[in-house]
mmCIF file of the N, C-alpha and C atoms, coordinates in Angstrom:
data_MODEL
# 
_entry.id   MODEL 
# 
loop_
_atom_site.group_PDB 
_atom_site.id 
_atom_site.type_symbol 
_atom_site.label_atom_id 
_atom_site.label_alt_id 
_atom_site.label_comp_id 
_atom_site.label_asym_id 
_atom_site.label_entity_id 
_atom_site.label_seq_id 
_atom_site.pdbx_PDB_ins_code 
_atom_site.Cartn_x 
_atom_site.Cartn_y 
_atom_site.Cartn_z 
_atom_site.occupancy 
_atom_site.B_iso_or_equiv 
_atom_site.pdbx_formal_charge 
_atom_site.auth_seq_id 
_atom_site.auth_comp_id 
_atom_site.auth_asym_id 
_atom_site.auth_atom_id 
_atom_site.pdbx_PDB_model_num 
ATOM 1   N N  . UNK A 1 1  ? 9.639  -7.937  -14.238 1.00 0.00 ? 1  UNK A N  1 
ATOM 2   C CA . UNK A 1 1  ? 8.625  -7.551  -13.283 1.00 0.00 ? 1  UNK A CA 1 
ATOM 3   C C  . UNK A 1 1  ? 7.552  -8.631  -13.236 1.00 0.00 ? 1  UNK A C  1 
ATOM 4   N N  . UNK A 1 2  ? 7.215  -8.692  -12.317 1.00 0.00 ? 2  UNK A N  1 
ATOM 5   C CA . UNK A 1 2  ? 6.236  -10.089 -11.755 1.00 0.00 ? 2  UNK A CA 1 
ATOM 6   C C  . UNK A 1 2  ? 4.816  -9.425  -12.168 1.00 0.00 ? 2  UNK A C  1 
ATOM 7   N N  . UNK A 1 3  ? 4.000  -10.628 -12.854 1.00 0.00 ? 3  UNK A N  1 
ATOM 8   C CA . UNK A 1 3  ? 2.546  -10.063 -12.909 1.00 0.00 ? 3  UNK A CA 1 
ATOM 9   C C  . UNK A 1 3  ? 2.230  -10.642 -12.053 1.00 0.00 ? 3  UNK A C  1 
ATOM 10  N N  . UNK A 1 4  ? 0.425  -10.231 -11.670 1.00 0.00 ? 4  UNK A N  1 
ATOM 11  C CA . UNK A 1 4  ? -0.057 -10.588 -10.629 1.00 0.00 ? 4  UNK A CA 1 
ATOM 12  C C  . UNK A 1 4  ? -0.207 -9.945  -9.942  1.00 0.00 ? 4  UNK A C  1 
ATOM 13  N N  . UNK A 1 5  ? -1.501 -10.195 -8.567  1.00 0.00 ? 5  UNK A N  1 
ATOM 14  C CA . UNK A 1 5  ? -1.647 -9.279  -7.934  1.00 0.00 ? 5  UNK A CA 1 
ATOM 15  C C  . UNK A 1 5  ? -1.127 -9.314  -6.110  1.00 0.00 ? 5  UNK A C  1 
ATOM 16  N N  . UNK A 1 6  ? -1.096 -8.128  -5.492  1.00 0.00 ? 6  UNK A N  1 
ATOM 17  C CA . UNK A 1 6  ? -0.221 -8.679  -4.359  1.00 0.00 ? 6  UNK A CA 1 
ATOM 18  C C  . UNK A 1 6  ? -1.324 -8.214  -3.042  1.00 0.00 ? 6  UNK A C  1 
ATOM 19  N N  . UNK A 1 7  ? -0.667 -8.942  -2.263  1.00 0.00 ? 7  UNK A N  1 
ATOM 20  C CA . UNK A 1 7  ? -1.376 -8.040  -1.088  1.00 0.00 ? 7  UNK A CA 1 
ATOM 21  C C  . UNK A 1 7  ? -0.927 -7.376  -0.352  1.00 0.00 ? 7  UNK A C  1 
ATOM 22  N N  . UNK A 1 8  ? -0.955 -6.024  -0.282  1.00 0.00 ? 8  UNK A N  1 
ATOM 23  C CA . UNK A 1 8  ? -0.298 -4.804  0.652   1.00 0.00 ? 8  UNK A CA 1 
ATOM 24  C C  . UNK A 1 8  ? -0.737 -4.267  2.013   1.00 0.00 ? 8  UNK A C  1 
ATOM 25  N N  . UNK A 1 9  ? 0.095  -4.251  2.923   1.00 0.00 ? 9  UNK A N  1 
ATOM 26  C CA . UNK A 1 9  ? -0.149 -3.661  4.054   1.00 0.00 ? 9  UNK A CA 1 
ATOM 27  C C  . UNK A 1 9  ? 0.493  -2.546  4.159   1.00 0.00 ? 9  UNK A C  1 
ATOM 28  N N  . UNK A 1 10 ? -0.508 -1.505  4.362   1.00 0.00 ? 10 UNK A N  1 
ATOM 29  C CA . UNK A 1 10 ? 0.081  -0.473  4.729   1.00 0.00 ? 10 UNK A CA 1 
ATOM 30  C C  . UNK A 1 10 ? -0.074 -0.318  5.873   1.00 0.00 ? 10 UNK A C  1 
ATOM 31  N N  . UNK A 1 11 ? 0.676  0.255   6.912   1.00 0.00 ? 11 UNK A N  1 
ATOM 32  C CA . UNK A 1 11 ? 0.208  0.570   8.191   1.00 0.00 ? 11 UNK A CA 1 
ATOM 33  C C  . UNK A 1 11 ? 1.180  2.712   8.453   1.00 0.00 ? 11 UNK A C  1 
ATOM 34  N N  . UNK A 1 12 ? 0.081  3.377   8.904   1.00 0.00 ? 12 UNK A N  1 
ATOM 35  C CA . UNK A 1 12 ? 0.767  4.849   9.543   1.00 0.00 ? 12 UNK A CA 1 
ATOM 36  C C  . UNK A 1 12 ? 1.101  4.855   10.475  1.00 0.00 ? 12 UNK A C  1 
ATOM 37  N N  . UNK A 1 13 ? 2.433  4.954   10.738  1.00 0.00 ? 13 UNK A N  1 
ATOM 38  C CA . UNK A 1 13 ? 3.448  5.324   12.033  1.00 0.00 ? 13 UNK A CA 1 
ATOM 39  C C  . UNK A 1 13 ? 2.547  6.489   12.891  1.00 0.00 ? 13 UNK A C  1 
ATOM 40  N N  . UNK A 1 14 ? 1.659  7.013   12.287  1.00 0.00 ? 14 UNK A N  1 
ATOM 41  C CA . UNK A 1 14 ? 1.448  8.610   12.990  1.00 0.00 ? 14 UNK A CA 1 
ATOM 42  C C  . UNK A 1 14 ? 0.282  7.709   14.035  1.00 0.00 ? 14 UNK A C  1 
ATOM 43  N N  . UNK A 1 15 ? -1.135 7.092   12.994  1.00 0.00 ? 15 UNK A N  1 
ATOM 44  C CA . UNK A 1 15 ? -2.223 7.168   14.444  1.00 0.00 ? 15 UNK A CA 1 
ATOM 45  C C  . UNK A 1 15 ? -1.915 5.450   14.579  1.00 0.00 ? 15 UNK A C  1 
ATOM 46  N N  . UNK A 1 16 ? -1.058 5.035   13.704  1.00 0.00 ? 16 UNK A N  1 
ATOM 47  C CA . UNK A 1 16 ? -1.360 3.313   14.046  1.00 0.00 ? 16 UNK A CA 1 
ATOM 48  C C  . UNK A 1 16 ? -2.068 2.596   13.118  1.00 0.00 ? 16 UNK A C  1 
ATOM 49  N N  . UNK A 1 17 ? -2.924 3.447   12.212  1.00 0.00 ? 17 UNK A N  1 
ATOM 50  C CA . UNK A 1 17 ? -3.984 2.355   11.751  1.00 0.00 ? 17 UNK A CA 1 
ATOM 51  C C  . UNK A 1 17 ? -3.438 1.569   10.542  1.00 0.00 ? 17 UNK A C  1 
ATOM 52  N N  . UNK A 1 18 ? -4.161 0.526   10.373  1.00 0.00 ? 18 UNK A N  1 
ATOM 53  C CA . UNK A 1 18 ? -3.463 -0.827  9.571   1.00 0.00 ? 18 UNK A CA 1 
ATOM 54  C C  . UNK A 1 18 ? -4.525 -0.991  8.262   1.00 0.00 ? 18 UNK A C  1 
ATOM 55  N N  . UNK A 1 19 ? -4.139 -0.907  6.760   1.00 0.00 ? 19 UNK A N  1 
ATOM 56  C CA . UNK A 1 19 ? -4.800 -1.419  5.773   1.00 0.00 ? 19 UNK A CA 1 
ATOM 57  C C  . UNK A 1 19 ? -4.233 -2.242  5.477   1.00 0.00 ? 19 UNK A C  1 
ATOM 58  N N  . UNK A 1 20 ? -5.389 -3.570  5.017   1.00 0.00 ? 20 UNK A N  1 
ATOM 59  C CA . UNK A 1 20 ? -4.730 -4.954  3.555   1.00 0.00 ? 20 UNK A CA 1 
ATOM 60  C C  . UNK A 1 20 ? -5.173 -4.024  2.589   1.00 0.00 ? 20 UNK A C  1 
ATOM 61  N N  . UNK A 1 21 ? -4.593 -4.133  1.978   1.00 0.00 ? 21 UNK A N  1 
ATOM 62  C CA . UNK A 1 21 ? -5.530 -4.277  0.520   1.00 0.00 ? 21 UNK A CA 1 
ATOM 63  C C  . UNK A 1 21 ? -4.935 -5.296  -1.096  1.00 0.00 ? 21 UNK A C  1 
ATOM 64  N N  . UNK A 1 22 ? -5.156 -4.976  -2.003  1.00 0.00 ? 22 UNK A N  1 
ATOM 65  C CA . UNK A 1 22 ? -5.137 -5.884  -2.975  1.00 0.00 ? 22 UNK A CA 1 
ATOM 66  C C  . UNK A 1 22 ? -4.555 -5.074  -4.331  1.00 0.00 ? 22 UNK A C  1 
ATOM 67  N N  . UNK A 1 23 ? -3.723 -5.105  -5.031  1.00 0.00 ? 23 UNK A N  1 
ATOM 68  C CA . UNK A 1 23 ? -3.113 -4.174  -6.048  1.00 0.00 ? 23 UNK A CA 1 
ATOM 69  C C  . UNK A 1 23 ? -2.352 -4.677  -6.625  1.00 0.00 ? 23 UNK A C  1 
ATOM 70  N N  . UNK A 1 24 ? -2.146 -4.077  -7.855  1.00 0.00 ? 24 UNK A N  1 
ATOM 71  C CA . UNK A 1 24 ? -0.934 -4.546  -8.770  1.00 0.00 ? 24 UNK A CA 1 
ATOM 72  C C  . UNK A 1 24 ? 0.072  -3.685  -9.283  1.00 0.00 ? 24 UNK A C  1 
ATOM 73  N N  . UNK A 1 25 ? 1.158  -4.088  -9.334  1.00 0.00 ? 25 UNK A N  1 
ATOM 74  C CA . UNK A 1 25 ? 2.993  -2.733  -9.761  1.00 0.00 ? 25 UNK A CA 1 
ATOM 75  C C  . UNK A 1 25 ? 1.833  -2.347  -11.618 1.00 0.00 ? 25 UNK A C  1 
ATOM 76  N N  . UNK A 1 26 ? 2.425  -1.291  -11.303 1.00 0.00 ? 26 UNK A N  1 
ATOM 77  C CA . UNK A 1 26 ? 2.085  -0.469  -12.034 1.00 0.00 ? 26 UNK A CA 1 
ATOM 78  C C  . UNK A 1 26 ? 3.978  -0.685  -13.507 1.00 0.00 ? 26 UNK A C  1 
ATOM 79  N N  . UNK A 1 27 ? 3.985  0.072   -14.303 1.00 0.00 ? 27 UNK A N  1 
ATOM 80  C CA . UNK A 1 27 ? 4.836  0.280   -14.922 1.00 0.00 ? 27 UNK A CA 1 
ATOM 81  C C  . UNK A 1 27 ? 6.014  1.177   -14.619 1.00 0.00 ? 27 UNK A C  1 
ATOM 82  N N  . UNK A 1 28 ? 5.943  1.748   -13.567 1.00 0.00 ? 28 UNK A N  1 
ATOM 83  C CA . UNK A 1 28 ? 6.539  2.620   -12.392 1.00 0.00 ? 28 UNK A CA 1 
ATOM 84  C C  . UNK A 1 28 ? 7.516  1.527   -11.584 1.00 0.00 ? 28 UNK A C  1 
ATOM 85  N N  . UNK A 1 29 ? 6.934  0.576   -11.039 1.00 0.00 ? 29 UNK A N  1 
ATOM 86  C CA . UNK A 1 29 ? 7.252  -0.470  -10.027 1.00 0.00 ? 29 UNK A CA 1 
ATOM 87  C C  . UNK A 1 29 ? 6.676  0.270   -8.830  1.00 0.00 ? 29 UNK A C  1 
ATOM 88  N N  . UNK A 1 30 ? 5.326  0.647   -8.589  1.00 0.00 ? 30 UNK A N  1 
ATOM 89  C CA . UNK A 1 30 ? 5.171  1.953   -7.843  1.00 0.00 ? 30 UNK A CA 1 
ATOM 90  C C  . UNK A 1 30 ? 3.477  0.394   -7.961  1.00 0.00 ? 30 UNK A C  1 
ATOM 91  N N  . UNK A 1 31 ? 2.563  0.117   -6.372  1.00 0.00 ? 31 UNK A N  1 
ATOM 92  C CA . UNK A 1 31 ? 1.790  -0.702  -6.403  1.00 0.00 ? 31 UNK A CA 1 
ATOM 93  C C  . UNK A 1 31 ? 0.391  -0.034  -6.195  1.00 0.00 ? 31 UNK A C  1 
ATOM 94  N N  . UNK A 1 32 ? -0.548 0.004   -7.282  1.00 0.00 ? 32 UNK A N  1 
ATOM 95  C CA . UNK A 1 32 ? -1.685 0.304   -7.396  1.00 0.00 ? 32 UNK A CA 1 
ATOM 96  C C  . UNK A 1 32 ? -2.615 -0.566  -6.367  1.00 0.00 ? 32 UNK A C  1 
ATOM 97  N N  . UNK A 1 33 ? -3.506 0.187   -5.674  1.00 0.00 ? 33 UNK A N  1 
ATOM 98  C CA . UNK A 1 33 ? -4.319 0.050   -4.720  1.00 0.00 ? 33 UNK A CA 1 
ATOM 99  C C  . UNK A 1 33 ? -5.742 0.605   -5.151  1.00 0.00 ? 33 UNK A C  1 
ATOM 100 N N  . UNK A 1 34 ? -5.348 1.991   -5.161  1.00 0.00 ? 34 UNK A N  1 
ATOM 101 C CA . UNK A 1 34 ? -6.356 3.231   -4.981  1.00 0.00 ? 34 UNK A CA 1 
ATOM 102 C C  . UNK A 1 34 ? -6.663 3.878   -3.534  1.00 0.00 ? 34 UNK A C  1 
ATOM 103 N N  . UNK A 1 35 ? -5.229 3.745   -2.880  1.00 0.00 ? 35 UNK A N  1 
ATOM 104 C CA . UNK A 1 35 ? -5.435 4.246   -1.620  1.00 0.00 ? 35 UNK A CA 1 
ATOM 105 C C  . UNK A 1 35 ? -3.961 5.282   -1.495  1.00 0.00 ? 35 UNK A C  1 
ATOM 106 N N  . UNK A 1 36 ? -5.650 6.695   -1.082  1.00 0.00 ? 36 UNK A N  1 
ATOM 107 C CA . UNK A 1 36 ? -4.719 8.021   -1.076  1.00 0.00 ? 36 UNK A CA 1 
ATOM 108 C C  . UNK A 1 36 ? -3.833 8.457   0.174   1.00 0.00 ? 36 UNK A C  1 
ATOM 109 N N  . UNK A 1 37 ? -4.799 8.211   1.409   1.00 0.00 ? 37 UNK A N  1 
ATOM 110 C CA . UNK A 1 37 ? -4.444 8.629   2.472   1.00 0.00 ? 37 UNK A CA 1 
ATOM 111 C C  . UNK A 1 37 ? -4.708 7.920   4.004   1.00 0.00 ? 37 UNK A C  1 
ATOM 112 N N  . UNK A 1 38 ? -4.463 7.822   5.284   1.00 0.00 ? 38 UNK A N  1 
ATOM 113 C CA . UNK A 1 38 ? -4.533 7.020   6.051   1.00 0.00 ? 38 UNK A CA 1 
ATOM 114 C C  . UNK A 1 38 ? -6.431 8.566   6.401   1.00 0.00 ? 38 UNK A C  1 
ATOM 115 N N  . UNK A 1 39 ? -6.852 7.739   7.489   1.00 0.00 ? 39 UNK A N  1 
ATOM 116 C CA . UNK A 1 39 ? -7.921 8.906   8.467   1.00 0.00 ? 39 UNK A CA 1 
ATOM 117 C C  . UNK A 1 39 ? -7.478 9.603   9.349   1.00 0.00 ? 39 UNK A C  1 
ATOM 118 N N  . UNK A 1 40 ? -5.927 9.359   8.904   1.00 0.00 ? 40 UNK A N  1 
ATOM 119 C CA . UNK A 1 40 ? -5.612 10.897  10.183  1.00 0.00 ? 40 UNK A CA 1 
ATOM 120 C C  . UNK A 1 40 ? -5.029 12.047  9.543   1.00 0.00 ? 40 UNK A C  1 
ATOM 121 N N  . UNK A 1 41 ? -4.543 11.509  8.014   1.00 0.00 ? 41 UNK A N  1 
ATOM 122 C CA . UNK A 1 41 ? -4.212 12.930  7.043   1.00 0.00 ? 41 UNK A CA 1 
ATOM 123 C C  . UNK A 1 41 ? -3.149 12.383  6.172   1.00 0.00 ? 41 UNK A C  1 
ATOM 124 N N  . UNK A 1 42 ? -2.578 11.506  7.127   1.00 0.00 ? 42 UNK A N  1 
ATOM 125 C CA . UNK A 1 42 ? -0.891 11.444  7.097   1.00 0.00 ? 42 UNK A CA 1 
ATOM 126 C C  . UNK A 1 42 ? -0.933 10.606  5.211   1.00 0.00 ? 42 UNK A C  1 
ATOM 127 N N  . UNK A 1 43 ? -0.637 11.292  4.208   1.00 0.00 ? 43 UNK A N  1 
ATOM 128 C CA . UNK A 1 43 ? -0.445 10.762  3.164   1.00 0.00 ? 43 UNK A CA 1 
ATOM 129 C C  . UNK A 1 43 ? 1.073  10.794  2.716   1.00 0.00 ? 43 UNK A C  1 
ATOM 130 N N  . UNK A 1 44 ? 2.552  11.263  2.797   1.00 0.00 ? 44 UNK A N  1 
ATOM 131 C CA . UNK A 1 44 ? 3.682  10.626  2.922   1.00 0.00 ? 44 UNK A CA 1 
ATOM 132 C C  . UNK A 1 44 ? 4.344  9.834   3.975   1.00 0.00 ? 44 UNK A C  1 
ATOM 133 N N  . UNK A 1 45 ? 4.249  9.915   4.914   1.00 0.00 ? 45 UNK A N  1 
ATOM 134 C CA . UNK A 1 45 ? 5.034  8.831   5.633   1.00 0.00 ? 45 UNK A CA 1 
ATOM 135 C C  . UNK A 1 45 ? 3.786  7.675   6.264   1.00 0.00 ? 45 UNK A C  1 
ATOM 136 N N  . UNK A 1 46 ? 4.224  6.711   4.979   1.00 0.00 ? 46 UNK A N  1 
ATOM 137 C CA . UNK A 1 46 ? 3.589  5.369   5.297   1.00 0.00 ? 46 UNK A CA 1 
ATOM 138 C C  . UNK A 1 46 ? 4.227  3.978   5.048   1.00 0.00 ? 46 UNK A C  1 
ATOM 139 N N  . UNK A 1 47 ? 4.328  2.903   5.621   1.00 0.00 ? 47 UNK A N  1 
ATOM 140 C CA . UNK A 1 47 ? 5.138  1.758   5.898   1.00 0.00 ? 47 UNK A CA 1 
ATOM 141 C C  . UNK A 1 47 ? 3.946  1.085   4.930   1.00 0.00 ? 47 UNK A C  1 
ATOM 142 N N  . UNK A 1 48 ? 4.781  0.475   4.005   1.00 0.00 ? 48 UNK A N  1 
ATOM 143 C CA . UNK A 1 48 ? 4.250  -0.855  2.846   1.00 0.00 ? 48 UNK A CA 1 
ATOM 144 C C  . UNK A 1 48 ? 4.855  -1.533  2.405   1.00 0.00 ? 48 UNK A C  1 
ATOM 145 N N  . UNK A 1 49 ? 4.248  -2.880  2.961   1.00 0.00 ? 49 UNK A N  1 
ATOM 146 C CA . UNK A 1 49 ? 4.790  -4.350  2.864   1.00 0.00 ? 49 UNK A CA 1 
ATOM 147 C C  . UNK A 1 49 ? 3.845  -5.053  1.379   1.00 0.00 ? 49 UNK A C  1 
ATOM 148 N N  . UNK A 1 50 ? 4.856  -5.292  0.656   1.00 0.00 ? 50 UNK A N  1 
ATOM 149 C CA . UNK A 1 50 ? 3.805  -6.269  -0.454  1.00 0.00 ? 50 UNK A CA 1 
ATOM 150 C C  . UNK A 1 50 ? 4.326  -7.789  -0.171  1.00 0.00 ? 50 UNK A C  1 
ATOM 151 N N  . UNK A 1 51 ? 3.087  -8.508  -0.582  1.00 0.00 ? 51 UNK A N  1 
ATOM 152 C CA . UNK A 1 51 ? 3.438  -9.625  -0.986  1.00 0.00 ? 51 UNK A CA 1 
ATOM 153 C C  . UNK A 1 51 ? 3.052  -10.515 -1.987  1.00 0.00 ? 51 UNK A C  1 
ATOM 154 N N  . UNK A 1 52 ? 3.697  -11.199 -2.871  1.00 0.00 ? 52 UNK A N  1 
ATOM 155 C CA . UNK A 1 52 ? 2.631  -11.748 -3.734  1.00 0.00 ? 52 UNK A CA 1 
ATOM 156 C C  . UNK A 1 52 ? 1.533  -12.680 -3.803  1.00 0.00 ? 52 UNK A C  1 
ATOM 157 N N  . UNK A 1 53 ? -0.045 -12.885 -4.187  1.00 0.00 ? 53 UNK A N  1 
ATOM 158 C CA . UNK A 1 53 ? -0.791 -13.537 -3.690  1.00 0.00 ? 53 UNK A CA 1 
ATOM 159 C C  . UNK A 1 53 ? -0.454 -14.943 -4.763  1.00 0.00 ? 53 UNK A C  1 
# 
């Protein structure tokens, strides 16, 4: 597993809206952010792209 931190885009299929943010894989392989939910509710179906910085 790669250390380091990545940069993630999440974007919600439901209203559209687009986060970067900045996080690192956890011991899971699962990528820590601290981001729960989009502003329209939608907290399972969300599209996330990592990449490493």
């Amino acid at each position: 597993m790669a250390e380091g931190r990545y940069r993630i885009v999440i974007r919600c299929p439901v209203c559209k809206e687009k986060y970067i943010l900045r996080g690192r894989r956890n011991e899971n392989g699962e990528y820590e952010t601290g981001f729960k939910r989009c502003v329209c509710g939608n907290e399972e179906n969300l599209n996330v792209d990592a990449t490493l910085e």
